[in-house]
C-alpha positions in Angstrom: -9.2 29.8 -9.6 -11.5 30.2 -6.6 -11.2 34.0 -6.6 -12.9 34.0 -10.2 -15.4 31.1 -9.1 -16.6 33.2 -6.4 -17.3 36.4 -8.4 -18.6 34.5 -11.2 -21.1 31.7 -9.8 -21.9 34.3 -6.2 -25.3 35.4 -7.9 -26.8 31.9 -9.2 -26.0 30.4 -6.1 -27.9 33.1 -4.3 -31.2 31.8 -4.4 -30.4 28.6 -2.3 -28.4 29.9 0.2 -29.8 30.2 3.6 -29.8 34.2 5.3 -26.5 35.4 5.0 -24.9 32.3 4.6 -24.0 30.4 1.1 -21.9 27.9 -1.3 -20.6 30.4 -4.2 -18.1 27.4 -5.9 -17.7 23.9 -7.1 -14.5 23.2 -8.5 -13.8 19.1 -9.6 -10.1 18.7 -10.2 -9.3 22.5 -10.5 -12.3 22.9 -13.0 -15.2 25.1 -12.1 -19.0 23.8 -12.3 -22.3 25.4 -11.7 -23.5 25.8 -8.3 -26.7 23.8 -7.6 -29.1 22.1 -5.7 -27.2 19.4 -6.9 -24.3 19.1 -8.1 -23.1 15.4 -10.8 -19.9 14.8 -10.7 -18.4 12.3 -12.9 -17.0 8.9 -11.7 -12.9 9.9 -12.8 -13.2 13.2 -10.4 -10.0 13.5 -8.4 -11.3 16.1 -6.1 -13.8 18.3 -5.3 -13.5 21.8 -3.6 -16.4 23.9 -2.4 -16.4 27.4 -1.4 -18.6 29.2 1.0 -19.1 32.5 3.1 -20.9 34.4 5.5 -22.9 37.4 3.7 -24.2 39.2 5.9 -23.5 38.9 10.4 -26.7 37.4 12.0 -27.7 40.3 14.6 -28.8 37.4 17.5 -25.0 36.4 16.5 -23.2 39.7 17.9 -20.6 39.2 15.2 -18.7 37.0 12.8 -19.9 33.5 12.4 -17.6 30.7 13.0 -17.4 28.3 9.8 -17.7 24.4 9.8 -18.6 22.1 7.2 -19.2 18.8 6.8 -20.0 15.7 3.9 -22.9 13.7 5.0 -21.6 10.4 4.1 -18.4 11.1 4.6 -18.1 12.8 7.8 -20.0 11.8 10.8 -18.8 15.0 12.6 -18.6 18.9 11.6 -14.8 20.0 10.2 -13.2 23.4 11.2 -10.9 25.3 9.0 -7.2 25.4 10.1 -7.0 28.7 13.0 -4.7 29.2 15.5 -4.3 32.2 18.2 -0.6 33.1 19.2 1.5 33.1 21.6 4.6 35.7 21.8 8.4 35.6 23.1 10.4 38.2 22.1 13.8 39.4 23.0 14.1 43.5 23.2 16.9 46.3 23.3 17.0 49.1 25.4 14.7 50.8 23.3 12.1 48.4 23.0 12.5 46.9 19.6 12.7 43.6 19.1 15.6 42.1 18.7 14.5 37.9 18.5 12.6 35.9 19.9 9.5 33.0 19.4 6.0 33.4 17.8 4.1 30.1 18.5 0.6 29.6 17.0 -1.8 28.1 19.2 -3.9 25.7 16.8 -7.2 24.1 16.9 -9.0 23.3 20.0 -8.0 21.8 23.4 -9.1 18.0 24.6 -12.0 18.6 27.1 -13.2 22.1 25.6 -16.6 22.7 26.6 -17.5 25.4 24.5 -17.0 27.7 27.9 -13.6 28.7 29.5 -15.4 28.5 32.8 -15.7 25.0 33.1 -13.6 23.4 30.0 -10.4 21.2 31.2 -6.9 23.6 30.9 -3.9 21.8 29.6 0.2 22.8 29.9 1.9 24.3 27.0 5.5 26.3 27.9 8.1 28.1 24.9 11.3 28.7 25.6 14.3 30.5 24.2 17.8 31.6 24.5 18.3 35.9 24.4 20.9 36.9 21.7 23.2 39.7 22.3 21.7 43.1 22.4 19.0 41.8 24.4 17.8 43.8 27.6 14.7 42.4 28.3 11.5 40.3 27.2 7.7 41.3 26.0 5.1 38.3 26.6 2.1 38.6 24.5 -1.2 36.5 23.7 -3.0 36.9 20.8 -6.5 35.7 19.3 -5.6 35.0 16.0 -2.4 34.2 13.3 -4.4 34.9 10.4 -6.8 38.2 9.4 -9.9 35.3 9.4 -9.9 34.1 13.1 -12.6 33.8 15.1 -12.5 31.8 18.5 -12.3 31.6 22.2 -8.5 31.5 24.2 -8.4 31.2 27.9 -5.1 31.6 30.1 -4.3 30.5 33.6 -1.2 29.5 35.5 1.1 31.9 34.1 4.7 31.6 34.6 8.0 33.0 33.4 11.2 31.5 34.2 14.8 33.3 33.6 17.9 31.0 33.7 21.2 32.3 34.0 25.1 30.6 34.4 25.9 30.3 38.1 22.7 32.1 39.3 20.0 30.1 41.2 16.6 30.3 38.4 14.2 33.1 39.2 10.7 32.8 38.2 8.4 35.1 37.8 4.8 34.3 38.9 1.8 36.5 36.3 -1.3 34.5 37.8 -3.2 34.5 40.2 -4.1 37.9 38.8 -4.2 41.0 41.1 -6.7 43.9 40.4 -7.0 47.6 42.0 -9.5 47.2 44.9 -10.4 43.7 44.2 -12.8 45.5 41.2 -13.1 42.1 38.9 -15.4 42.5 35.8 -15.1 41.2 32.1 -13.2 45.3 31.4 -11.2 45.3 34.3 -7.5 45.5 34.0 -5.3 43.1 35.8 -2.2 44.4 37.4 0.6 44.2 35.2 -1.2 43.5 32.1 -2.3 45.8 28.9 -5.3 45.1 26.0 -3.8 45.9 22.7 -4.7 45.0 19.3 -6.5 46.1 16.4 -9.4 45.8 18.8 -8.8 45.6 22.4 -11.9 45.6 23.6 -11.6 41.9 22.7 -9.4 41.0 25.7 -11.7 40.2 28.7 -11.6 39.5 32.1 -13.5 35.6 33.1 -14.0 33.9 36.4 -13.1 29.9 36.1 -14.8 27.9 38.3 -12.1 25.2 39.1 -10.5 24.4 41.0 -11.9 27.6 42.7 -13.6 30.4 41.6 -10.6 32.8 40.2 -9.8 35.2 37.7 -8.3 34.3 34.3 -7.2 36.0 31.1 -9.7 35.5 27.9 -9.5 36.6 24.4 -13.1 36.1 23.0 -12.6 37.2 19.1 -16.2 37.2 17.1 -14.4 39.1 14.6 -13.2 37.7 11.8 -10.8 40.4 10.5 -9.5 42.0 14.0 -8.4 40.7 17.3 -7.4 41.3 20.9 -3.9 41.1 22.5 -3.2 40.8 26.3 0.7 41.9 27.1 2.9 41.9 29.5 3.9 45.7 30.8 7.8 45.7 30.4 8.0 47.0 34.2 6.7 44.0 36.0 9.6 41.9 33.4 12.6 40.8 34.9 15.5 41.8 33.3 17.1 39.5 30.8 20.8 39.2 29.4 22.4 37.6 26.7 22.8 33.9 27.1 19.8 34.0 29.8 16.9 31.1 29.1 13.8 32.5 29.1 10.6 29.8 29.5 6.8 31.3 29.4 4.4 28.2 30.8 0.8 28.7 31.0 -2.0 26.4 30.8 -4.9 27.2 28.0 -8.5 26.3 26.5 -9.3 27.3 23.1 -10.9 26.8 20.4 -10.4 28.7 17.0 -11.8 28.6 13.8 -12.3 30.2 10.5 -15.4 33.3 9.8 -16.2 35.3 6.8 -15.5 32.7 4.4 -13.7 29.6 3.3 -13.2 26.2 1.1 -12.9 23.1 1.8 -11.3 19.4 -0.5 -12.5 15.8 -0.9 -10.6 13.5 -2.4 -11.6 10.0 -3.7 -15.1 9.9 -2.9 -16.4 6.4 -4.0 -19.7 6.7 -5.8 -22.4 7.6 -4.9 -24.9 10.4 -2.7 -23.6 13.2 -1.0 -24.5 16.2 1.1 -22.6 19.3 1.9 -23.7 21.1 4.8 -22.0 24.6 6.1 -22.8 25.6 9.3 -22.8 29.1 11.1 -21.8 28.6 14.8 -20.9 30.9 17.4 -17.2 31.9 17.4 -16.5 29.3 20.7 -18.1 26.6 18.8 -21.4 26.4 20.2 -24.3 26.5 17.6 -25.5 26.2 14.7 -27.6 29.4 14.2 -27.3 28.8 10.4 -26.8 26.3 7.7 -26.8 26.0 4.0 -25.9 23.2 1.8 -26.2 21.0 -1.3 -26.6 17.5 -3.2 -23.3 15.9 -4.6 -24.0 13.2 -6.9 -21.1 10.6 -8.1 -22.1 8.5 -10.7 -20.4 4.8 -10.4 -17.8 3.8 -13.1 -18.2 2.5 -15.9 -17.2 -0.9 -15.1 -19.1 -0.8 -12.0 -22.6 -0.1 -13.4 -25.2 -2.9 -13.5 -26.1 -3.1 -16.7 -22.6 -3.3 -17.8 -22.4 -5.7 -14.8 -25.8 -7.4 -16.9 -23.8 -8.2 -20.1 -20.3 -8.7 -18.7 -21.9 -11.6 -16.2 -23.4 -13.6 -19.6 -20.1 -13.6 -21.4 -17.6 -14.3 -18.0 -20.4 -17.3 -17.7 -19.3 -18.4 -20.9 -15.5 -17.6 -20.7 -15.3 -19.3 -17.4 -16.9 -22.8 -18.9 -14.6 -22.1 -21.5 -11.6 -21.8 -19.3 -12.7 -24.2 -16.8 -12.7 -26.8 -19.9 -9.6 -25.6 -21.0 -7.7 -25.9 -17.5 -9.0 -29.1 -16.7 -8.1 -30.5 -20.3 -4.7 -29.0 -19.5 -4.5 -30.0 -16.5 -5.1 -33.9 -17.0 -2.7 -34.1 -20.0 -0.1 -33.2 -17.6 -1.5 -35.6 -15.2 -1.0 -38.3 -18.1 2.2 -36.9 -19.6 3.6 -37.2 -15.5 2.0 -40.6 -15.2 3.5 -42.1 -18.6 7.3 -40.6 -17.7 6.9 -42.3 -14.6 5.9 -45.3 -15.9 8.8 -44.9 -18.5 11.2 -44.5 -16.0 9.8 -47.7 -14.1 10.1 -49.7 -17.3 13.5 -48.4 -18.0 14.6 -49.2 -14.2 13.1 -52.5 -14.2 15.2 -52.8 -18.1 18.2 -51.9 -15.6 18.0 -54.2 -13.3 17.2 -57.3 -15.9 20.2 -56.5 -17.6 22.2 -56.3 -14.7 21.1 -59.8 -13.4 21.0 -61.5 -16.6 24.5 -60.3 -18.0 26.8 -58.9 -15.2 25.6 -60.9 -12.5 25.6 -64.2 -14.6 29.3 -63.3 -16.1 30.2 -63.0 -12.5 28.7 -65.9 -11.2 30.4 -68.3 -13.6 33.8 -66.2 -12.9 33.4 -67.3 -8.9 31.8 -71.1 -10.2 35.3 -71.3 -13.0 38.0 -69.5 -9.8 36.5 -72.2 -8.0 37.3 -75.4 -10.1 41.0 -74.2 -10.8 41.1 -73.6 -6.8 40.3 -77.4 -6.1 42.3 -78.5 -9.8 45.4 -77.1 -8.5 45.2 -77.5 -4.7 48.0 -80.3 -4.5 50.3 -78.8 -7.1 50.3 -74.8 -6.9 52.3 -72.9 -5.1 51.0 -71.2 -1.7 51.3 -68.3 -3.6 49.2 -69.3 -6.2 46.4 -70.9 -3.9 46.1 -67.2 -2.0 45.3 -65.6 -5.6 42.6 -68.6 -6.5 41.3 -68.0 -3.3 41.4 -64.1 -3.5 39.5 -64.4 -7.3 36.7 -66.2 -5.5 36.0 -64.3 -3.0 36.0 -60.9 -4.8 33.9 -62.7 -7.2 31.4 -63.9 -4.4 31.7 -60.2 -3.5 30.7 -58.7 -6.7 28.2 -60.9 -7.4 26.8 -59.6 -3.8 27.2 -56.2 -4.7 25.6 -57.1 -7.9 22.0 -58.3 -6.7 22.4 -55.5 -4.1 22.5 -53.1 -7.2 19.6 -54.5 -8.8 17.8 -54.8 -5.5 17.8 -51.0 -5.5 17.3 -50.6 -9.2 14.6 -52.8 -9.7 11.0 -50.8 -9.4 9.2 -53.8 -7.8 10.9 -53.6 -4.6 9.5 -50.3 -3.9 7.5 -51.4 -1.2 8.0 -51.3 2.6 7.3 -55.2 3.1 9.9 -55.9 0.2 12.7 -53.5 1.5 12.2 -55.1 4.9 12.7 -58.8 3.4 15.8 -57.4 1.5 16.7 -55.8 5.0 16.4 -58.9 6.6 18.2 -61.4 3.8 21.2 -59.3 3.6 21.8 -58.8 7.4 21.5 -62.1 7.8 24.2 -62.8 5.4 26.3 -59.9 6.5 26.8 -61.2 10.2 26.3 -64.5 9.7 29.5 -64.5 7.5 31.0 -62.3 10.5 30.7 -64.9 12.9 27.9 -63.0 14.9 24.4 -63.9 16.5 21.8 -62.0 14.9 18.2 -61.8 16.3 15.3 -59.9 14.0 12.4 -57.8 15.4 10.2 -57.4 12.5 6.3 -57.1 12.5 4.4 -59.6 10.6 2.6 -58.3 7.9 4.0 -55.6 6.8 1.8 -53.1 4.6 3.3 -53.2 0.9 3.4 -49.0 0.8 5.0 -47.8 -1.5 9.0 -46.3 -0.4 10.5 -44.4 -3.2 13.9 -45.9 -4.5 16.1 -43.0 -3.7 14.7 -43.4 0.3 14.7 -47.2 0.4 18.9 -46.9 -0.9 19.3 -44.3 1.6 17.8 -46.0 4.7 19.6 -49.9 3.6 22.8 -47.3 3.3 22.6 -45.9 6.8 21.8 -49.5 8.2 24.8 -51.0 6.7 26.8 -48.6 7.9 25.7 -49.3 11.7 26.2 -52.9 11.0 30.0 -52.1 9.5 30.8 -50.6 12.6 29.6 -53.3 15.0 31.2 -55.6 12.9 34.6 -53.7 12.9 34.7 -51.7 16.3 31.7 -53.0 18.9 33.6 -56.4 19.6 29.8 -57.7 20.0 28.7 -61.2 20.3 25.4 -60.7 19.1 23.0 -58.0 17.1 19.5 -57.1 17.0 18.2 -55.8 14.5 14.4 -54.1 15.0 12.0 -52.6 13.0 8.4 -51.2 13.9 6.0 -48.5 12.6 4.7 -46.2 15.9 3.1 -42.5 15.6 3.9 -41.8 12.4 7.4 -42.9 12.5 9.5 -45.5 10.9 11.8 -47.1 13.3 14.7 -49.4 12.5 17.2 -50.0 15.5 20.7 -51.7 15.6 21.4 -52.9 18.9 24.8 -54.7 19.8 26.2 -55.8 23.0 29.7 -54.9 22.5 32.0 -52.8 24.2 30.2 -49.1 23.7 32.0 -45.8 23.8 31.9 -42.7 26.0 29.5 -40.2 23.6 31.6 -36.8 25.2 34.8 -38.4 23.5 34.6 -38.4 19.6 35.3 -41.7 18.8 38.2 -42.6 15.8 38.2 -41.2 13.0 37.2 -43.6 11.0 34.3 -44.8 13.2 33.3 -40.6 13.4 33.1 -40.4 10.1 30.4 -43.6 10.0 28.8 -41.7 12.4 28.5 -38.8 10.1 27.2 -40.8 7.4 24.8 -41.9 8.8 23.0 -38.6 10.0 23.6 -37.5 6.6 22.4 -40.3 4.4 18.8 -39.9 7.1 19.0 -36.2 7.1 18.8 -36.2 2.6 15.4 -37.7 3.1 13.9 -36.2 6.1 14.9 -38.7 8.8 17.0 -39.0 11.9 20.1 -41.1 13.1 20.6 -41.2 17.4 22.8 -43.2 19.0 22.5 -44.2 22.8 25.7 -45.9 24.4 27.9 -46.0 27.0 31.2 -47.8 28.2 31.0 -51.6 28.8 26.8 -51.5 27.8 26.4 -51.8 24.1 25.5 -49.3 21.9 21.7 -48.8 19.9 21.3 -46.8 16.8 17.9 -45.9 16.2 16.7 -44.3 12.6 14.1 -42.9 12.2 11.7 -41.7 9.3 8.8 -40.3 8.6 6.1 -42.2 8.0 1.9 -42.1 6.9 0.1 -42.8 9.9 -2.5 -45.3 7.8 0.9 -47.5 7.5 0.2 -49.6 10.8 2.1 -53.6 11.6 0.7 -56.3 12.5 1.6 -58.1 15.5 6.0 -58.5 15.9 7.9 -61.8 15.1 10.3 -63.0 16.3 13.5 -64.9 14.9 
């Protein structure tokens, strides 16, 4: 596609080329365009490729230009095409042909280059290789290009070849410093050991590097863009190489290559807007320009990002945003109200509950206990032992259910969803439950409390746990008396059981029945966020402590005491 763009759009983009230097394509997504001063593209473009070449050599040049290119707003720095010099390892026969062996490319340009081997920082590179059979020796070679467009600037120091072979101490080879015939050192002078070949050898010179002290170095300093230099090894200074033997070639280098004659280059999603390609002609090691050439690229912004599209569109999301603003907020507080009237449904049904429950169940069994009762004291002097331990067993499973019965619609009943109301009922029924154990209770409870609301499910949950820690006093502590304490402190609901009874050693589970109490407890806490910890020890009581969550504006008054 280029090929054609170049022979076809070459003359019209003539007139704004600089001497000897010009863009012949623009291609946007594979599809050729005019070459101008400036060049539209439209907003859906993919890509865009340019093409450009040198014309004609600048004499003050001495050769090939090197290429670079850059996209002001886009690039802050000039690109080079992809070059690389070379680097050869190869494995020959007796005769000299090659049997294996490496060829490396040397790419790009080294950190530190200066745009002069003489004072440009060198950096380690090394090949290596294995000989195959047939192999009788090795042929080192450097080249100054892998392609037929290179242009650039190689330098070579520290040369080293090293031969490895099973059972043999390594021998290695030492090519630099470089040795000349009667210390005769100019750019054409031949090193010792060393050959210019190539397609033009004249390319292969002779530099003095400065550091770390003045010395002689190899160069390949290739202006031109279709031949190149090559400096190799004679095969008489090689050592000689078996099969099996590892060969490694180490040298340090500072190049710099790049692309002359001509070249393209490919930008992909450029955002809208202004654009300018610039092509540069710069001396094969980089330094430069000499020349430059370029044009105007032009995106045009997308259709939805234009402003007067931006003009209209504004108006009308004004008006669909009231729209759906009043929509959202419409739908918004029906849901509020539809949530609102459920849960005042489900208050009215609870507090239905809990009526029914008192008024039917817990009447029926209060006139059970009040009738088991009468026949108890009726039949006192007449019945039968026997007979007196049922009476008396019907009454007190009456009394009990009748208990269990107000506890029911104490939980039930939405009204006592408060903390001051759960801490009354806390109270009442503690006092009941020890006092008909035959305990001492004292109560720690602060005075007011703050009527906050305490959803049902917690409230059950916490007066579950509690009872549970009273159960056990009651049935395991062997306790005299019980405290029961409740306080709000950092954010933190607090309700403690403390007994004076025997305690327990907390490295030794406790029964089984008493364990699995314990259990309960963490678990009923842990279902609504809380925590159960116990602190006891042999002969010194034992204190449960729950604790729960709690919003910090909930704060006591001052504690009382009973």
């Amino acid at each position: 596609m280029l090929v054609s763009i170049l022979g076809g759009l070459a003359v019209a983009s003539a007139a704004r080329a600089a001497p000897g230097l010009e863009v012949t394509a623009v291609a946007i997504d594979g599809v050729e365009r005019p070459v101008a001063a400036t060049v539209r593209v439209p907003s859906s473009a993919g890509s865009v490729t340019f093409a450009f070449r040198e014309t004609k050599p600048s004499p003050t040049m001495g050769g090939d230009a090197r290429l670079r290119y850059r996209l002001d707003g886009r690039d802050t720095a000039w690109r080079d095409l992809p070059a690389a010099g070379r680097t050869l390892l190869w494995f020959v026969d007796k005769e000299g042909l090659v049997v294996a062996g490496l060829d490396e490319p040397i790419p790009g340009e080294t950190p530190g280059w200066t745009g002069d081997v003489k004072t440009s920082a060198f950096v380690p590179q090394s090949i290596s290789a294995v000989a195959p059979e047939g192999t009788s020796g090795v042929m080192v070679s450097f080249l100054s290009h892998s392609g037929e467009k290179v242009v650039g600037c190689l330098g070579i120091d520290e040369i080293r070849l090293t031969r490895e072979r099973s059972g043999e101490e390594p021998q290695v080879l030492r090519l630099s410093p470089l040795e000349f015939a009667e210390q005769d050192i100019r750019p054409s002078s031949l090193p010792a050991g060393w050959q210019r070949v190539g397609t033009r050898p004249e390319l292969s010179t002779v530099r003095i590097r400065t550091t770390p002290e003045p010395h002689p170095i190899l160069v390949l300093d290739d202006d031109d863009a279709r031949r190149f230099g090559n400096w190799t090894v004679t095969a008489r200074v090689l050592p000689e190489t078996r099969p099996g033997d590892r060969v490694t070639l180490s040298w340090t280098t500072a190049h710099s290559f790049g692309i002359g004659g001509d070249g393209t280059a490919t930008y992909e999603g450029l955002a809208a807007g202004r654009y300018r390609l610039r092509v540069g002609a710069f001396r094969p090691d980089g330094n430069g320009p000499k020349q430059e050439t370029g044009l105007e690229l032009v995106l045009a912004p997308p259709f939805h990002q234009r402003r007067d599209v931006w003009a209209v569109g504004a108006t009308g999301l004004v008006a669909a945003g009231v729209f759906a603003g009043r929509t959202i907020s419409a739908r918004r507080l029906k849901r509020t109200l539809d949530e609102l009237e459920r849960a005042h449904a489900l208050e009215r049904e609870r507090a239905r509950i809990a009526r029914d429950l008192h008024d039917e169940i817990g009447a029926a069994l209060t006139e059970i206990a009040m009738q088991a009762d009468a026949v108890r004291h009726e039949v006192e002097d007449v019945a039968s032992p026997e007979a007196m331990q049922l009476t008396d067993g019907i009454c007190r499973s009456a009394v009990s259910l009748v208990r269990s019965v107000d506890a029911i619609v104490w939980a039930v009943n939405p009204a006592n969803d408060t903390l001051n109301r759960f801490a009354a009922y806390l109270v009442q029924s503690t006092e009941q439950f020890l006092d008909a154990a035959g305990l001492s209770m004292r109560f720690q409870v602060p005075s007011p409390l703050p009527a906050t609301p305490l959803a049902g499910t917690v409230r059950h949950r916490l007066l579950m746990a509690v009872r549970e820690a009273l159960n056990n006093v009651v049935k395991h502590a062997c306790a005299q008396s019980v405290t029961l304490s409740l306080r709000l402190a950092d954010g933190m609901l607090e309700i403690d059981v403390d007994d004076d009874g025997a305690g327990f050693d907390l490295t030794r589970p406790p029964a089984d029945a008493e364990h699995d109490g314990l259990d309960n407890m963490r678990q009923r806490m842990g279902e609504i966020g809380g925590t159960c910890s116990i602190e006891t020890a042999p002969g010194r009581g034992t204190r449960v402590r729950f604790q729960l969550p709690w919003p910090a504006e909930a704060t006591p008054g001052a504690p009382t005491h009973a």
